[in-house]
C-alpha positions, 0 to 999 in steps of 0.5 A: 804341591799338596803336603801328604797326610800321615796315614797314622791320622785315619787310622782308627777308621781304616780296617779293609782295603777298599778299591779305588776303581770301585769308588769315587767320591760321589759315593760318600754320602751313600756309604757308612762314616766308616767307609767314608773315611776308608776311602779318604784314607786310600785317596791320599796314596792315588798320586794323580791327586788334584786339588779338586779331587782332595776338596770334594772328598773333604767337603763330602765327608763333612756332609756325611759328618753332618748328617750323622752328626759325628762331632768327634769325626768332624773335629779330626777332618778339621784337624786335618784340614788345617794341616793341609796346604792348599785347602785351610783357606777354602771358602767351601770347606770352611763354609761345610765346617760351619754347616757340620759344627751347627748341625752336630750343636757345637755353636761355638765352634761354628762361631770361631770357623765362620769368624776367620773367614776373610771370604764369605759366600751365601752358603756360609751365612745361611750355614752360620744362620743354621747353626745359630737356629740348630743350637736355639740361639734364635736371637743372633740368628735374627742378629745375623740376619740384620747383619747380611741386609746391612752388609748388602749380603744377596739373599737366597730362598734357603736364608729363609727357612732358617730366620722364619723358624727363628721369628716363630720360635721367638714369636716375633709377628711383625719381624715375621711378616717383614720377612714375608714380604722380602720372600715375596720382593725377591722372588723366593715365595712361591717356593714351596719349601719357603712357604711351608717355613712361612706357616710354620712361623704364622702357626707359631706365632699363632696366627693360623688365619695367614698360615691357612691363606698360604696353604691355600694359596699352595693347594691352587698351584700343587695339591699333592704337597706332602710337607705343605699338609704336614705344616699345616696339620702339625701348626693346628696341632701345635695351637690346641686346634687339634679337631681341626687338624684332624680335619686337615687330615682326613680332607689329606686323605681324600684327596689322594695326597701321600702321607708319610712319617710326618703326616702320621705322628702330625695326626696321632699328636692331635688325638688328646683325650677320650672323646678321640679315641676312635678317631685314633684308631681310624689313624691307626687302621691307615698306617697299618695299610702304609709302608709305615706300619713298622716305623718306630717313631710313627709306633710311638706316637700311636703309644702315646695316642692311645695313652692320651686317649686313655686306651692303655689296652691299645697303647699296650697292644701297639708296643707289644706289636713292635718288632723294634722298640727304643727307649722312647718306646718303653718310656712312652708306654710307661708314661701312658701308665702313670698319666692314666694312674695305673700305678701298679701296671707301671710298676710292673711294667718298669721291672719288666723293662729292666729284666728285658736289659733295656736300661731305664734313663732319667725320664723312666725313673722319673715316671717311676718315682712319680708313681710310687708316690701317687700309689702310696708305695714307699718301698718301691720309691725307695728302690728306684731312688737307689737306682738313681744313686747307683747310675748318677742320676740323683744330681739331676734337679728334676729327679731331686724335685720328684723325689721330695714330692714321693716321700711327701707323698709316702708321709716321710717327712725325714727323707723328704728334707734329707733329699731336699738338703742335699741337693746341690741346686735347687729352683723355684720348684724345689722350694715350692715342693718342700714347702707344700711337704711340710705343709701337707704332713701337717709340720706346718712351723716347717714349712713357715721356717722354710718359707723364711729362708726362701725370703732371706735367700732372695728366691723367687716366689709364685701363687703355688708356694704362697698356697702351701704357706697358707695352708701352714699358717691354717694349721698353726690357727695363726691369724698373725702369720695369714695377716704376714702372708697376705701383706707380703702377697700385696706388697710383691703384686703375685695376687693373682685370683687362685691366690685370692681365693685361697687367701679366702679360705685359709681367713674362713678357716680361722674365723677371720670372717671380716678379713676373708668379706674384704678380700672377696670384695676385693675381687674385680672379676670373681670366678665361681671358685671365689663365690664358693670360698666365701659361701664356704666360710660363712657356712664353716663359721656358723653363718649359714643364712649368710651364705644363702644370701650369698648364694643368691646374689651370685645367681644374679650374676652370668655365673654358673653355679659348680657342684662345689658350690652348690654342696656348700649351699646344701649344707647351709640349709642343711645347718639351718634345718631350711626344708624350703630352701634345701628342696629349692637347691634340690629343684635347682640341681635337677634344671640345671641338669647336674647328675644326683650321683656322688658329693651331690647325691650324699648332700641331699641325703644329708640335708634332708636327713638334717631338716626333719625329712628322713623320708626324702632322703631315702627317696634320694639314696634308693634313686642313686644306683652307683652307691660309693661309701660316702653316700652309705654312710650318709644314709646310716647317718640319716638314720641314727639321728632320727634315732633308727638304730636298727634300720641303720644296721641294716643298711651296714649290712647292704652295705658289706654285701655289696662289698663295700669297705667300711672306714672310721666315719661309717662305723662312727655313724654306726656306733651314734647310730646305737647309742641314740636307739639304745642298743648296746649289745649291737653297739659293743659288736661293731666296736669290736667289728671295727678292730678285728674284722677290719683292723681299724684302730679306734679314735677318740671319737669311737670311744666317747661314743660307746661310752655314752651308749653305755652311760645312756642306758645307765651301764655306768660302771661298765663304762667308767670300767672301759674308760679305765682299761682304753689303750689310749689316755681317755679324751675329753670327749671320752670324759664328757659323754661319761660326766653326761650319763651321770648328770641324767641318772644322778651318779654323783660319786662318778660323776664328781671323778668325771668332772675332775678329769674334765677339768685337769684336761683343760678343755677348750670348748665351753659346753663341757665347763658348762656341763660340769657347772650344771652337774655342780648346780644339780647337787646344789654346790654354788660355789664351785659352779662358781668356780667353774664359771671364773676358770672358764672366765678365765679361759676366754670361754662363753656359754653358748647361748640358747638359741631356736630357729623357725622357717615360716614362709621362706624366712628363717625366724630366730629367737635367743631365751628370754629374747623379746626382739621380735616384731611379734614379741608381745603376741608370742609371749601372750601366745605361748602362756595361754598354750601353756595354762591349756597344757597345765589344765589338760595335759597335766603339765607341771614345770620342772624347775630342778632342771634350771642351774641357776641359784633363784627363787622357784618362780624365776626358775618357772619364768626362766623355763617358759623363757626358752628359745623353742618354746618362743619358736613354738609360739609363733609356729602356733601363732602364724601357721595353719592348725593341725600342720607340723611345725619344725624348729631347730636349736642349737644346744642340747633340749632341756628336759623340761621342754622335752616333756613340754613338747611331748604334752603340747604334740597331744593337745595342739595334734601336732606333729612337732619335729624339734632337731637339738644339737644331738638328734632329732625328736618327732613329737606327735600325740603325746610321744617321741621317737626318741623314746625318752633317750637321747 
């Protein structure tokens, strides 16, 4: 006799009657859950209630629980169950408990159900294996399996489905195929829905050969199986081989197999970038004529097609189409936004969505925190961080994480560490974002400190965090903490090539050179990436023929030169004015197919500009249709070093009315480009343009150069007047470029106030002690040129010594003042005094010893002029090349004025053209004048 059940326990899912002689139990799964519980409600009164009946009411109503997956619902059946006599020790209704408790994801439950069972059919061990695979516990559903073929539990071919989706999920090839055959020994593989499990695990294992025989072996027996397709496609897609899959698709459609909702968002998933897009919307034109136009889960797949294809018109046209749209809608068609970085549009977009009442969830904040921080826009990140607060989504760690790299992106360090503190858990992530903050914002102490903490909590490390460490101890200049870092690297064995390459980077940038070599050479097997860093170093720490030479090793490797490196390449020939080897890159640019547009294109117009050729670099620049600002600038560059100012401002001109936005470097250019021509009016206007017109604020750099324009042309009141009233405290640059223009027109009074300026800053670079020291030696004070040299003795400083270059037939020839190490040495010096007595008896050429700072007699000052590096480079530009052909020399110091006025007279006589380029422009000598006009 079965025990009544209180009607107080359903009712809450009772509302109207419903008419025993209109239902029977065979319509639960057909109705609502509501329903479903009207009728077990009123079933319960019928009083020719069997036990039969009673139990298939219960276990139709668990299914529909399951399906519905309705926990709440499921827990008060159970409940209910138990109380029932007659039917708690039901192996059916205990099994479709354990079924509807996996399907709902409470394992545990699931666990406890199928554990006091003291009778277990198939069904409820394929029942236990469904919940263990539903809930991801892939392990013990293998465990489980072992389990039954230990107990000698007879399999069916539904066992199947669930273990294989565990051995794929997992990647357990040989379990997998073990499983194989047991389908095959019992009988169970030529089921379709068997087999289909079985690609779906070969596929997952990525093992696509087996899966495709399976389909194929399908495709002989059933051609027109819908799921079998769709495992197939969806196992390409799953494995990157997305044209393939969408070859599977189309070869689908033309044999007239029916595609269904599976099919489409299988086909959509495979359309991964650009090049697909019309391939998407041939996808998109056939499922407008399915029945599955309106389905809101193919309609989101094509939103986010279209966003990986990069069609945002498309995706939008999709969702504004969409007569039911979810979250997931809104939040792919935002994400398609951001991943396409239309970072505005998202914004507007999520605003959008809040005003349609549409609640945004921690995936459409996450998108919206990402987006103000890769648009720079501070404000709105901070609104959408309120949002978070306001709905408790700021504990999530993922939105904590995405939040510190948003303030690290708006530069508000505070914010960034406040969040960073206050998150209550925090993963390798947070740490390697905080860090990277810190590092990127230039608080690099903070950052090393953090990283301290990271060791002594014992926090996992990986390459990414080391990459930010490293770039702090960069901006500390601190060769301790690389060397600390690059053993801690060592010893934890997380060298991997990325970090090794960066490792060689942070050695280059500062001036470790011998560190950085060891490390490249440490490299097995260096990727392009690696070859650039070491070329880069060299080039970066004044080791240019270095890095050509590097440059030519690696072509005799299989590996393939990148942009990047061959930028890097340019500006080493660039740096050693090698017009040779600058226009040997340039050929080899050209058959290796790469496009002279952008960095490239700016590189070679740099290169040509700085080895003498301004000519070639307008032949690039007037190539080059697609002008960015780098490339205008480069060229206003080109110009002001060969000191044509005025076509320099010319080109400013184009440049704003093709409506480009000039920033700092183009009007530093601009400003050099004034001084080194002479025209100061023109220079003071941009200055002025800088300000206001585009309200940039100067730097330092704007400053000194406008005060060297001034000083040049011997305005030297007006600009120690602007020194004065800066609005800034005048730099030692701004003090240099003063203390210069006084040296060349005799300003002693301002002179001796600019060098004390000079010295009370402390200056680190040597060439400005020098320069005081020379201006002292001018006016005959030895005593504090000696003074100078001991407080730069002092400061660990050396005069850079003077040094020329000369490229003769594809070798770069160097030559130091007074330098005899030349295998030609003797000739040299023979040379280069026959050409002098010839320019003293023709030319009228008298040396100028006023212009050597050194306290000795007129003749060593004479021997020490004729001893200066480009006139040795001179002489054997005139001793091994053709007459009458140009010769062109490189120093790496300021030109004296005696040589200066040397080449000028050498031009004439030799009728030569003579290009010399000294560290502050470049001088083309030629029938007895430069083009510098005396100004430089």
């Amino acid at each position: 006799m079965l025990t009544s059940i209180p009607h107080s326990s359903l009712a809450t899912f009772s509302h109207k009657p419903i008419s025993l002689k209109t239902h029977s139990p065979s319509t639960f799964k057909q109705g609502t859950l509501r329903h479903a519980f009207q009728y077990l409600t009123l079933f319960f009164t019928d009083p020719f209630l069997t036990h039969s009946h009673l139990q298939h009411a219960f276990s139709s109503v668990l299914d529909l629980c399951a399906t519905e997956k309705a926990l709440p619902q499921g827990q008060q059946l159970h409940a209910l169950l138990l109380k029932t006599h007659g039917l708690c020790g039901s192996v059916l209704l205990a099994t479709k408990l354990v079924h509807m408790y996996g399907k709902c994801g409470s394992f545990v439950d699931a666990v406890k159900v199928f554990d006091r069972m003291s009778e277990r059919t198939i069904f409820t061990w394929n029942a236990m294996m469904g919940a263990f695979v539903s809930s991801g516990k892939y392990p013990e559903a293998l465990e489980l399996y072992q389990e039954m073929r230990g107990l000698g539990v007879v399999l069916d071919a539904w066992t199947f489905p669930s273990v294989l989706k565990a051995c794929g999920a997992l990647g357990a090839t040989h379990l997998g195929a073990e499983i194989h055959g047991m389908t095959v020994k019992c009988g169970y593989a030529t089921f379709v829905f068997v087999c289909n499990a079985l690609i779906a695990m070969y596929a997952r294992c990525g093992d696509l050969d087996k899966a495709r025989v399976l389909f194929d072996g399908i495709m002989m027996e059933k051609e027109d199986d819908t799921v079998s397709w769709n495992s197939i496609i969806s196992a390409h897609v799953a494995e990157g081989k997305c044209l393939v899959a969408l070859a599977l698709f189309r070869r689908m459609q033309e044999v007239g197999v029916a595609s269904n909702t599976y099919t489409f968002v299988a086909a959509l998933q495979a359309c991964e970038d650009s090049s697909l897009v019309k391939l998407c919307m041939e996808i998109h034109a056939v499922i407008l004529k399915s029945n599955d136009f309106t389905d809101v889960y193919v309609a989101n797949a094509m939103i986010a097609a279209y966003a990986k294809c990069g069609w945002m018109e498309g995706a939008e046209r999709v969702f504004q189409s969409m007569l039911c749209k979810d979250r997931v809608s809104w939040n792919t068609l935002l994400s398609g936004l951001v991943q396409n970085e239309l970072y505005g549009n998202a914004l507007t977009f999520f605003w959008n969505m809040l005003n349609s009442g549409q609640k945004p969830d921690q995936v459409s904040v996450l998108n919206m925190i990402a987006a103000s921080g890769q648009s720079g826009k501070l404000l709105n990140g901070m609104e959408v961080h309120a949002y978070a607060i306001r709905n408790g989504m700021v504990s999530n760690m993922q939105i904590g994480n995405t939040l510190i790299d948003m303030y690290a992106k708006c530069c508000r360090v505070k914010y960034m560490g406040h969040v960073f503190e206050n998150m209550s858990e925090k993963d390798l992530i947070s740490w390697t974002t905080i860090i990277a903050g810190y590092a990127q914002n230039e608080c690099h102490l903070g950052a090393v400190n953090l990283f301290r903490r990271v060791q002594l909590e014992g926090t996992d490390v990986d390459p990414m965090m080391i990459g930010s460490v490293l770039l702090a101890c960069s901006g500390l200049k601190s060769k301790n903490f690389i060397r600390e870092i690059h053993g801690y690297v060592l010893k934890g064995g997380i060298a991997d090539k990325m970090l090794q390459n960066a490792v060689i980077n942070v050695y280059g940038e500062v001036g470790h050179i011998d560190y950085a070599k060891r490390v490249f050479e440490s490299i097995k097997s260096k990727d392009i990436v690696s070859w650039t860093s070491m070329i880069t170093c060299y080039v970066n720490n004044g080791l240019a023929t270095d890095a050509l030479k590097l440059f030519h090793y690696l072509q005799e490797t299989n590996i393939q030169s990148d942009s990047v490196a061959l930028i890097s390449v340019l500006s080493a020939a660039a740096s050693l004015s090698s017009l040779k080897k600058g226009k040997e890159i340039h050929g080899f640019l050209i058959r290796k197919g790469f496009y002279l547009e952008g960095p490239i294109a700016s590189s070679l117009v740099d290169m040509y500009a700085r080895c003498g050729t301004v000519e070639n670099s307008r032949k690039i620049f007037n190539f080059v249709k697609q002008r960015d600002l780098i490339l205008w600038t480069s060229m206003i560059n080109a110009n002001g070093m060969h000191g044509y100012g005025n076509e320099a401002i010319d080109l400013f001109k184009k440049m704003t009315d093709d409506n480009v936005i000039p920033d700092h470097i183009t009007f530093l250019a601009l400003l050099y480009a004034c001084s080194h021509s002479g025209l100061i009016i023109e220079g003071k206007r941009f200055f002025e343009i800088m300000k206001y017109e585009y309200q940039l604020e100067p730097w330092p750099e704007h400053y000194a150069c406008l005060v060297d324009l001034l000083g040049r042309s011997n305005a030297l009141e007006e600009a120690y007047h602007f020194v004065r009233n800066m609005p800034i405290e005048p730099s030692a640059e701004v003090w240099c470029a003063l203390l210069g223009a006084c040296r060349i027109h005799s300003n002693k009074e301002l002179g001796e106030l600019a060098a004390k300026k000079l010295l009370q800053l402390g200056t680190e670079k040597s060439g400005n002690y020098v320069l005081i020291s020379n201006v002292f030696a001018a006016d005959g004070r030895w005593n504090d040129v000696e003074e100078v040299r001991l407080k730069m003795k002092g400061n660990g400083l050396k005069k850079n010594p003077g040094c020329s270059w000369i490229e003769v037939e594809n070798k770069i020839h160097t030559f130091m003042a007074r330098d005899k190490s030349h295998p030609k040495s003797d000739y040299i010096y023979r040379e280069i005094a026959q050409f002098t007595k010839l320019l003293e008896e023709k030319g009228g050429y008298r040396a100028q010893t006023k212009f050597v700072y050194h306290n000795v007699s007129e003749e060593e000052k004479t021997e020490m002029l004729y001893g200066h590096s480009e006139r040795l480079a001179l002489g054997y530009g005139l001793l091994v090349t053709p007459k009458g052909t140009p010769i062109r020399i490189t120093k790496n110091l300021r030109i004296c004025d005696d040589c200066h006025t040397f080449f000028k007279v050498a031009s004439k006589i030799s009728q030569r053209v003579l290009v010399v380029r000294d560290a502050s422009r470049f001088h083309h000598f030629e029938r007895g004048f430069c083009s510098c006009g005396d100004f430089w």
